[in-house]
C-alpha positions in Angstrom: 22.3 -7.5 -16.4 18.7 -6.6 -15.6 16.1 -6.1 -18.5 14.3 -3.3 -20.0 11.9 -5.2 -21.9 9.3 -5.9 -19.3 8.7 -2.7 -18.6 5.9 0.1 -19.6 7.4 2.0 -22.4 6.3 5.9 -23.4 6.4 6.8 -19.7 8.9 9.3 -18.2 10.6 8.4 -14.4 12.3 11.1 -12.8 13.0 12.6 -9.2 10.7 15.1 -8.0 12.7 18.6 -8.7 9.5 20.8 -7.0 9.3 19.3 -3.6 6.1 17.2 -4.4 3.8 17.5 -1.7 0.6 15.2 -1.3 -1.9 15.9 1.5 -2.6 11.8 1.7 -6.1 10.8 2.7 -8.3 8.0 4.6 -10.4 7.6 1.3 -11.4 4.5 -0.2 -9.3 3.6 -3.6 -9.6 0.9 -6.0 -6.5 -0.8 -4.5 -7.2 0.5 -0.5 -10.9 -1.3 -0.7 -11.1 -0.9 3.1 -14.5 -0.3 3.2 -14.8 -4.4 2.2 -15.4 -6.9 4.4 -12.1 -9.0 4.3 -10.5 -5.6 5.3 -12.9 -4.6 8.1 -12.7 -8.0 9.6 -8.4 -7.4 10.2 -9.1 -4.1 11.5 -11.4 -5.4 14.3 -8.5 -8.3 15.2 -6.1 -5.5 15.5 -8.0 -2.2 16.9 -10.5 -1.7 19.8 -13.4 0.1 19.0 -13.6 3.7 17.5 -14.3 5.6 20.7 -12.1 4.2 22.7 -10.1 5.9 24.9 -6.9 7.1 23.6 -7.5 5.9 20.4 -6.4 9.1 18.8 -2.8 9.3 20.5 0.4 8.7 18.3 1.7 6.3 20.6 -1.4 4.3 20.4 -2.1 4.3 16.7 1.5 2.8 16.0 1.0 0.2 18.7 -2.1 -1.0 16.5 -0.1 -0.7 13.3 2.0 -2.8 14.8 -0.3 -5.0 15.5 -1.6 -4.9 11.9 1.6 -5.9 10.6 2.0 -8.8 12.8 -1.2 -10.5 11.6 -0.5 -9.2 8.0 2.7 -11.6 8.3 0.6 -14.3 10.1 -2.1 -14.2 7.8 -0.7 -13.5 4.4 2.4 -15.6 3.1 4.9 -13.7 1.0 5.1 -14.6 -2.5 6.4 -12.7 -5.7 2.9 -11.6 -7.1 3.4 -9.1 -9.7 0.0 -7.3 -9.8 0.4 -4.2 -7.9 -2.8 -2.7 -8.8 -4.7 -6.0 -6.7 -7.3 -4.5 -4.7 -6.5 -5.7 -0.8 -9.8 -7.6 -0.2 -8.3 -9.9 -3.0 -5.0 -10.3 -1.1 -6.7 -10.9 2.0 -9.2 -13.4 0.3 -6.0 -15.5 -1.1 -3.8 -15.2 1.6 -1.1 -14.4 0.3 1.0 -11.5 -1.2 3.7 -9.5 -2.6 6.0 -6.6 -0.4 4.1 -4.4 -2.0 0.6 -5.8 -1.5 0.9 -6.2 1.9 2.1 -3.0 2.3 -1.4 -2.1 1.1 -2.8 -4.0 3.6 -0.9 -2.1 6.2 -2.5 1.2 4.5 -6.1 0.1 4.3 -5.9 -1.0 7.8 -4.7 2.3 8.6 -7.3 4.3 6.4 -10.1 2.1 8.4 -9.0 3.2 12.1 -9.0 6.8 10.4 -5.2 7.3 9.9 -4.1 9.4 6.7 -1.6 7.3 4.4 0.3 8.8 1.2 3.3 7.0 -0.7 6.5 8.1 -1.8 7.2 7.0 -5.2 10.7 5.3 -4.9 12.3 3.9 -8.5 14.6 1.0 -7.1 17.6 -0.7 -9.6 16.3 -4.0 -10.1 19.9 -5.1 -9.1 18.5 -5.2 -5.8 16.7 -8.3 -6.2 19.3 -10.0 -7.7 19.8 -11.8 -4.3 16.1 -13.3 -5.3 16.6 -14.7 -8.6 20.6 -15.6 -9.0 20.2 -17.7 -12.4 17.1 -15.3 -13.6 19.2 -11.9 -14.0 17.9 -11.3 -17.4 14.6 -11.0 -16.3 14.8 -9.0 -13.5 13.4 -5.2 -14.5 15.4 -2.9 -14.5 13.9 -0.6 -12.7 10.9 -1.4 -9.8 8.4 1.0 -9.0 8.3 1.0 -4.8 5.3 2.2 -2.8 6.8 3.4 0.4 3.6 4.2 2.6 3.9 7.2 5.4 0.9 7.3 7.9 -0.4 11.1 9.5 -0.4 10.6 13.2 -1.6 14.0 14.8 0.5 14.6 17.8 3.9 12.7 16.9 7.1 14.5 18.3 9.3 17.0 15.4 12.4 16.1 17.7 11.8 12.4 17.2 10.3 12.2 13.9 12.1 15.1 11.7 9.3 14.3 9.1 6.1 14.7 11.4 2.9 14.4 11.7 4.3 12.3 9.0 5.4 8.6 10.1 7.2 6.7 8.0 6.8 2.6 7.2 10.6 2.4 8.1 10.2 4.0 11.3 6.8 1.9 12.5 8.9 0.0 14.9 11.6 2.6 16.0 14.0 5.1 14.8 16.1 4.0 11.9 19.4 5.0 14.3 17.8 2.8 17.2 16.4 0.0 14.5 19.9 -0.3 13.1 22.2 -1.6 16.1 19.7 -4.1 16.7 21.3 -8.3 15.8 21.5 -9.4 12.4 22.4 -6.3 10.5 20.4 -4.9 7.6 18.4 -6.4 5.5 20.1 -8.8 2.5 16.9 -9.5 0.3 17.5 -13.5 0.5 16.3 -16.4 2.4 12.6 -16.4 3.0 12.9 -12.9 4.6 11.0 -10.1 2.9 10.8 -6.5 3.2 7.8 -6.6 4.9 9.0 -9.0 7.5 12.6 -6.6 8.2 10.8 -3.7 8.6 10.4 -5.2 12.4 13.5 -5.8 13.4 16.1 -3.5 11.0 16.2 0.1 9.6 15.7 0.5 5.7 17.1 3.5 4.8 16.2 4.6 1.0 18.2 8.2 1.9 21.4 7.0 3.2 21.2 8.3 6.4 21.7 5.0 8.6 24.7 3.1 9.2 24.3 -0.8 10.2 27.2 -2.5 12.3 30.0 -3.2 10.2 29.8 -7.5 10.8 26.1 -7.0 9.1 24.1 -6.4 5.7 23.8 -2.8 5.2 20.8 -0.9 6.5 21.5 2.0 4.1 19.7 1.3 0.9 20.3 4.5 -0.7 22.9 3.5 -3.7 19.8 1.2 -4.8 17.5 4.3 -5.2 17.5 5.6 -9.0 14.9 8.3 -8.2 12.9 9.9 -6.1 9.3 10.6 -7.5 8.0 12.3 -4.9 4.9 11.6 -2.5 1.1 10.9 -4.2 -2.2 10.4 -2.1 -2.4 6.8 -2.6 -0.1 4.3 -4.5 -3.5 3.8 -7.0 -2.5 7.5 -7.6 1.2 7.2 -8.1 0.6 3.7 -10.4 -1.6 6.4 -12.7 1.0 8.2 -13.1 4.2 5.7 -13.3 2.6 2.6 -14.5 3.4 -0.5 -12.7 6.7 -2.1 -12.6 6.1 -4.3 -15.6 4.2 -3.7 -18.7 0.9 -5.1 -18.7 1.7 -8.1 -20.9 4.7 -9.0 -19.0 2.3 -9.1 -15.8 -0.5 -11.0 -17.5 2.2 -14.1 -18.2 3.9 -13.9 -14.9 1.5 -13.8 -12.4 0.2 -17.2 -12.9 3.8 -18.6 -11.7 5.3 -15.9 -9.8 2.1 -15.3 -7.8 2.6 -18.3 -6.4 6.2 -18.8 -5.8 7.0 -18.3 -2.0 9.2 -15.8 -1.1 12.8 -17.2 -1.1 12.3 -19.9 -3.5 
């Protein structure tokens, strides 16, 4: 049984009906501080200069994505911090992170180089971090709010990207279809393992539209989904909106112990 309690009350979570478009941005936000130092220093281990040649091509700009995540999951040990609203200078500063915090990472990097980034709100049955905490079920929300970051690369291919110029997190390295027959199956959300580290190597599919080899952990995610919320400009956007997945109290007392737990501890 997950809980209710830890969550912000008074605020209403429901599945985009009208198609929620967002145009997405390379703006500085209050969480995607990539104007700071800590930020700008990443992007130059990661990206040649602005003006080099080619820098604007698709195929480029993922390869340096790529390369951003990498170092993100060199340089920043996973842990279960629950402050979503951390600005990523702090993350980098500490070293360490949540999913969703180095997901922000990955954005600022890519608002730095010049690449558009929007999220899609995704409301995810805390059931799916059950896996995480097997004696701790009644504290587990019930519902997490999931920024799910998309990237605008100019130039990427309709036929091979059905939601283009808009690239996907899921898809960074590959097709979900091609990232799905790779070894090891889906992703099982145990074991030191996050997220963030699985977007390499398997597909995960919020729409049920990929289908992992039957000896593996599922790749399609979908039954986990509770709602859809659409896309916003920036996760600082969609957070305004949503609130956070716990209620500012419930953050406040757990940080100081979960925002240092490792990942799969």
């Amino acid at each position: 049984m997950t809980s209710s309690l830890l969550t912000p009350r008074g605020r209403t979570r429901e599945s985009s009906t009208g198609g929620r478009t967002a145009a997405g941005s390379t703006d500085p936000t209050t969480i995607l501080d990539w104007r700071h130092p800590q930020v700008t220093a990443l992007l130059r281990r990661v990206d040649p200069p602005a003006g080099s040649a080619g820098t604007s091509d698709p195929a480029h700009r993922t390869a340096a994505l790529r390369r951003a995540h990498r170092r993100i999951v060199a340089d920043v040990r996973p842990v279960y911090s629950v402050r979503d609203e951390r600005p990523v200078s702090e993350v980098l500063r500490l070293g360490r992170g949540s999913c969703s915090q180095r997901l922000a990472v990955l954005e600022a990097v890519a608002r730095a180089s010049g690449v558009a980034t929007r999220v899609r709100g995704l409301l995810v049955d805390g059931a799916f971090w059950y896996p995480r905490f097997p004696r701790l079920h009644r504290i587990v929300p019930d519902q997490v709010l999931l920024a799910w970051p998309e990237f605008r690369l100019e130039g990427l291919s309709p036929a091979d990207h059905p939601t283009a110029p808009w690239l996907r997190v899921s898809e960074l390295f590959g097709g979900l279809d091609e990232l799905s027959e790779g070894h090891g199956g889906g992703f099982t959300n145990t074991g030191t393992e996050t997220l963030f580290e699985a977007l390499s190597r398997t597909a995960i599919d919020w729409d049920g539209a990929t289908v992992c080899p039957a000896d593996g952990a599922a790749c399609d995610l979908s039954a986990y989904v509770l709602a859809d919320l659409g896309h916003f400009d920036s996760r600082d956007e969609l957070f305004a909106r949503h609130g956070q997945t716990l209620c500012a109290m419930a953050r406040l007392l757990a940080e100081p112990v979960l925002g240092r737990r490792p990942a799969g501890v």
